[in-house]
C-alpha positions in Angstrom: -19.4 -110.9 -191.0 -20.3 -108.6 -194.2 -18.4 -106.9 -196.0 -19.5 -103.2 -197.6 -20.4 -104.3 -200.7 -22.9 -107.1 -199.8 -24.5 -104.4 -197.2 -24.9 -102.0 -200.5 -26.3 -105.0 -202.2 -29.2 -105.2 -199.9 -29.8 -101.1 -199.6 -30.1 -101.3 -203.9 -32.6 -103.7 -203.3 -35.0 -101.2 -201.2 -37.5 -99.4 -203.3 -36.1 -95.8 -204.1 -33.3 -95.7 -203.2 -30.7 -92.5 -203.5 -27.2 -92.2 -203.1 -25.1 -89.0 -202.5 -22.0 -88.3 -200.9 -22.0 -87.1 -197.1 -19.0 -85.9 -195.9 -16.9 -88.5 -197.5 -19.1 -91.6 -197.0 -22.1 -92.9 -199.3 -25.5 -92.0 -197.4 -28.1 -93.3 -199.2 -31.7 -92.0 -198.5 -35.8 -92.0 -200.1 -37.1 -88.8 -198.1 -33.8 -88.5 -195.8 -31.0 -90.2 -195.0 -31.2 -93.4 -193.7 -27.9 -95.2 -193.9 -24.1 -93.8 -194.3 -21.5 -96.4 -195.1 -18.4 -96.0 -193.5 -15.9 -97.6 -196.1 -12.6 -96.7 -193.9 -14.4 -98.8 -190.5 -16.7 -101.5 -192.5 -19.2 -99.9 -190.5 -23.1 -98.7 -191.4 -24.8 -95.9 -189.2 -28.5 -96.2 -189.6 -31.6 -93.9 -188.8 -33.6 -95.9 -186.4 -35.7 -94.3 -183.2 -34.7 -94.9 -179.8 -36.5 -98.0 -178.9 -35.8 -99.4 -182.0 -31.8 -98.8 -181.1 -32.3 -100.6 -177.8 -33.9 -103.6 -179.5 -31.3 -104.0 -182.0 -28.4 -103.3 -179.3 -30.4 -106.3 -177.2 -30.3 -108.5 -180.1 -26.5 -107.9 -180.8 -24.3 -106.0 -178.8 -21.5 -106.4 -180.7 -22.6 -105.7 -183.9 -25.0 -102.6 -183.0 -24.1 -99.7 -181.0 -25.6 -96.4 -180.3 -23.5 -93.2 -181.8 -21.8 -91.5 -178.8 -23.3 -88.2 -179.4 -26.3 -86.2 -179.6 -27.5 -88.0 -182.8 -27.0 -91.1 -181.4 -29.5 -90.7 -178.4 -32.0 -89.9 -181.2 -31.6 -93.1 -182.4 -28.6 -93.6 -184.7 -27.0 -96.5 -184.7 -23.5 -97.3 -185.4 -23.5 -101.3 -187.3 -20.0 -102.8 -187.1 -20.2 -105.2 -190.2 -17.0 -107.4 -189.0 -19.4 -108.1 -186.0 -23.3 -108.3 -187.1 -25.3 -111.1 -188.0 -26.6 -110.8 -192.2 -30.3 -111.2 -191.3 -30.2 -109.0 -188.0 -28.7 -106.1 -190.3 -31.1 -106.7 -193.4 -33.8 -106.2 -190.7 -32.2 -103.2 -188.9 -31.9 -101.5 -192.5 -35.1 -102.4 -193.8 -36.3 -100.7 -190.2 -34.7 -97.1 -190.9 -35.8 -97.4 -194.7 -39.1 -97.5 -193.4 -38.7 -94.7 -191.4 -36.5 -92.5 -194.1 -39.5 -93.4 -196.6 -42.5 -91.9 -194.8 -43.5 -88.1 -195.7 -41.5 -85.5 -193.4 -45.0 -84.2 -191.0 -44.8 -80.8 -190.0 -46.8 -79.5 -186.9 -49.7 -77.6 -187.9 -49.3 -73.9 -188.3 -50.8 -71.8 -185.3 -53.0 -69.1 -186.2 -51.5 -66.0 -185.4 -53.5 -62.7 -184.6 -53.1 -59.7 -186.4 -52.2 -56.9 -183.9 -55.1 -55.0 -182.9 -54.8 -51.1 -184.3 -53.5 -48.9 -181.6 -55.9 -47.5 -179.5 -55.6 -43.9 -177.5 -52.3 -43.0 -179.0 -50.9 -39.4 -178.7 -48.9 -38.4 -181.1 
């Protein structure tokens, strides 16, 4: 078991770290949001990808579970902090910090063609 404040402990501790409010939770982030803390469930939802979720759900099913939602099958995971092992959450948060902390890529801009002048027209 953790409580909220030792699971803020260890998010200080990453390199960069920001906090701002998110819709009445503290969501801490470097590039984006990685982490909201959930102060009325003891609970932590973190930024992971997909396979990462399934590892951490096979690790501990009690502690980790995927968000029931759209967000959640893109890899956000819901960490109940009455449940979850200290050293499997340090490990699932230093995960989506990694993630959260890389540049955003954006695809590469296709070239576009410039319309060709109108040919034959009438007017």
């Amino acid at each position: 078991m953790m409580t909220l404040s030792e699971a803020a402990r260890l998010v200080r501790g990453l390199p960069n770290v920001q906090v701002n409010d998110h819709f009445g939770s503290d969501a801490y982030y470097v590039v984006r949001i990685f982490a909201t803390y959930w102060h009325d469930t003891n609970s932590v939802n973190l930024r992971l990808d997909p396979e990462e979720q399934q590892r951490f759900l096979l690790i501990d099913g009690e502690g980790f579970s995927q968000i029931d939602n759209a967000w959640g099958r893109m890899g956000w995971t819901r960490v109940d902090l009455n449940f979850v092992e200290p050293q499997d959450f340090e490990n699932a948060l230093r995960t989506a910090w990694a993630h959260s902390a890389k540049p955003r890529r954006r695809p590469p801009r296709k070239a576009t063609k410039k319309p060709s002048p109108a040919k034959g027209r009438y007017i």
